[in-house]
LUMKE-934269 format. One line per 2 residues: number of its first residue (from 1); their letters; for each residue y, z, x of N, C-alpha, C. Coordinates in steps of 0.02 Angstrom, whole numbers. Example, Ala and Ser with C-alpha at 12.3 -4.5 7.8 and 13.67 -1.06 7.14 Angstrom:
2
1 = as = -284:390:660:-225:390:615:-165:390:660; -112:354:642:-53:357:684:2:394:645
//
This chain:
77
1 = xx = -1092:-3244:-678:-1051:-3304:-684:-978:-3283:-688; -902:-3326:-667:-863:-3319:-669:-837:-3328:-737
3 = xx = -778:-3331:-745:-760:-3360:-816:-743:-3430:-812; -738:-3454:-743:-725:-3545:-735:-795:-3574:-744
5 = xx = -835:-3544:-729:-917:-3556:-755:-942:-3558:-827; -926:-3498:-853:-939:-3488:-925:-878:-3523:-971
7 = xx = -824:-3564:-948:-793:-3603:-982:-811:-3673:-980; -850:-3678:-917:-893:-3773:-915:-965:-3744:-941
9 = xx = -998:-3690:-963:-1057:-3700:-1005:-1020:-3701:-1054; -996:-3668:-1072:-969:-3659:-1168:-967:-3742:-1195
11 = xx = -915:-3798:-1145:-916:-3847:-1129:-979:-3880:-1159; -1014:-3894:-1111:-1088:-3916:-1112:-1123:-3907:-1138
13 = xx = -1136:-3838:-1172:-1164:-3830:-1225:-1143:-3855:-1293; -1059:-3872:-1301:-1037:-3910:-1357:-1022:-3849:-1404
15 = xx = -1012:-3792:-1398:-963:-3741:-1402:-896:-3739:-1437; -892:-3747:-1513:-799:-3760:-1514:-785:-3728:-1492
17 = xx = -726:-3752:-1460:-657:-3723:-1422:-628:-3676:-1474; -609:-3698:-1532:-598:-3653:-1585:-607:-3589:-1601
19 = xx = -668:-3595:-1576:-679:-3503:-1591:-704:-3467:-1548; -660:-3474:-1478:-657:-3429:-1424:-591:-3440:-1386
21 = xx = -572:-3384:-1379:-530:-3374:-1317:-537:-3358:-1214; -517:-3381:-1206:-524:-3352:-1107:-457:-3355:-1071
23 = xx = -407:-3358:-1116:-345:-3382:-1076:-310:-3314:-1079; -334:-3262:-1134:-311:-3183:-1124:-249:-3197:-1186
25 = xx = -237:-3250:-1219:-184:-3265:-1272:-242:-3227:-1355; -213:-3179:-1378:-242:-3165:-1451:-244:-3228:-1490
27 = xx = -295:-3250:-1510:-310:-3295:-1576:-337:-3282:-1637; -318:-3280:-1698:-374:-3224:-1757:-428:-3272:-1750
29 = xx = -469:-3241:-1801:-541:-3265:-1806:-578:-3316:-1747; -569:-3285:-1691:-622:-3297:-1632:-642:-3245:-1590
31 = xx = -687:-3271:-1554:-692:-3198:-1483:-672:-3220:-1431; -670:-3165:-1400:-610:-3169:-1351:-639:-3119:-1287
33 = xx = -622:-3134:-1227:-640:-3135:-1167:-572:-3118:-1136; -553:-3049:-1110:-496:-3029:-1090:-499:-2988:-1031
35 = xx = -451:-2976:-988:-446:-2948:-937:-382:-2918:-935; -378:-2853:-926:-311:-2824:-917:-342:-2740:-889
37 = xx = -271:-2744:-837:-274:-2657:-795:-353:-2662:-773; -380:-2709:-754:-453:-2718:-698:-503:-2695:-737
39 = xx = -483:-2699:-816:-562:-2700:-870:-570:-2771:-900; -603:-2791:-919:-635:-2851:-961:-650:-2837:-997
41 = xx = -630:-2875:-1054:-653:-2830:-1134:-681:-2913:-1189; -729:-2875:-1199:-743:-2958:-1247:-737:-2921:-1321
43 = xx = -731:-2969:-1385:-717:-2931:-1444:-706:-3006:-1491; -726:-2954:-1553:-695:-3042:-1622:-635:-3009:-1607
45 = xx = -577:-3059:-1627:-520:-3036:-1667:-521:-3083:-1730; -522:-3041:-1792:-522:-3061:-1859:-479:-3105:-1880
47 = xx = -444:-3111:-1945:-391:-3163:-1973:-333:-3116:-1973; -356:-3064:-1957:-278:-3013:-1965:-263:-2979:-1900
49 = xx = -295:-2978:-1837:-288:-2972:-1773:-319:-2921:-1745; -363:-2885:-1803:-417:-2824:-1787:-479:-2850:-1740
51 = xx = -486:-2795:-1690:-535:-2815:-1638:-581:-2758:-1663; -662:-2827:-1681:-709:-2796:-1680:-761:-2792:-1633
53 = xx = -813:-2764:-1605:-879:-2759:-1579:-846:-2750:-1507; -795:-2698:-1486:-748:-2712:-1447:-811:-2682:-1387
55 = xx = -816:-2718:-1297:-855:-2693:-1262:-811:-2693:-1193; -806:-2664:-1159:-783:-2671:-1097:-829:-2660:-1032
57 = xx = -796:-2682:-985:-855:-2701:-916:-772:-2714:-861; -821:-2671:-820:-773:-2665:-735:-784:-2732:-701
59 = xx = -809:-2760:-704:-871:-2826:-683:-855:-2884:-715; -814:-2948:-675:-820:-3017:-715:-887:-3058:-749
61 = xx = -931:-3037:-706:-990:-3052:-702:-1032:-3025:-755; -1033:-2967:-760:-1053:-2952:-831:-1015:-2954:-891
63 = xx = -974:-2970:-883:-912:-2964:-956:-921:-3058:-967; -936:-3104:-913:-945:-3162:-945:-1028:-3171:-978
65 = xx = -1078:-3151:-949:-1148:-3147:-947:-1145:-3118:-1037; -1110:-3082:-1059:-1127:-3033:-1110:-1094:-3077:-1173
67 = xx = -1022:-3109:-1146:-1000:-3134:-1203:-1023:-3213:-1217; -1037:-3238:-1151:-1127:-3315:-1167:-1158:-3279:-1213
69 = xx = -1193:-3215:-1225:-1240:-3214:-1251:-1205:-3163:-1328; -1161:-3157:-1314:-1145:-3125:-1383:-1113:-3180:-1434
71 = xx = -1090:-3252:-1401:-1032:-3284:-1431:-1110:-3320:-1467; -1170:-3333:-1420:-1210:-3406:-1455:-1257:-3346:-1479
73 = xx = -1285:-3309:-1480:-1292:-3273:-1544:-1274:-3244:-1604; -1225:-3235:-1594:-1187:-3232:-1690:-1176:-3297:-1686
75 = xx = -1174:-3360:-1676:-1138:-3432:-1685:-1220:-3450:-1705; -1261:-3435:-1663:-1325:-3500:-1681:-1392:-3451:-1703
77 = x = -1378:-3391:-1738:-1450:-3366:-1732:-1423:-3328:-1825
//
């Protein structure tokens, strides 16, 4: 999936907006979906701007696939 995809599921699934990022802007306490120098990096950033569970991927496709399933598992499980 793209990230214009995985921003109309997040959507649909009813997902706060709140506690995710995709626009590549740092927000504390959400995760975040970033792209820079042709890596994708998904990660929390905390209340103090520390990035945890930090993963990177060459691949839009897997860097959105991973953070669907990383964002609604710590959120709903």
């Amino acid at each position: 999936m793209t990230k214009n995809e995985l921003e109309k599921i997040l959507i649909e699934k009813k997902i706060p907006t709140n506690t995710y990022s995709l626009d590549g802007k740092f927000y504390p306490d959400r995760f975040e979906l970033y792209f820079n120098n042709d890596e994708w990096m998904v990660y929390y950033c905390d209340e103090r701007g520390v990035k945890h569970d930090l993963k990177t991927f060459k691949g839009e496709e897997d860097a959105c696939q991973y953070f669907y399933e990383y964002l609604t598992g710590v959120m709903f499980n």
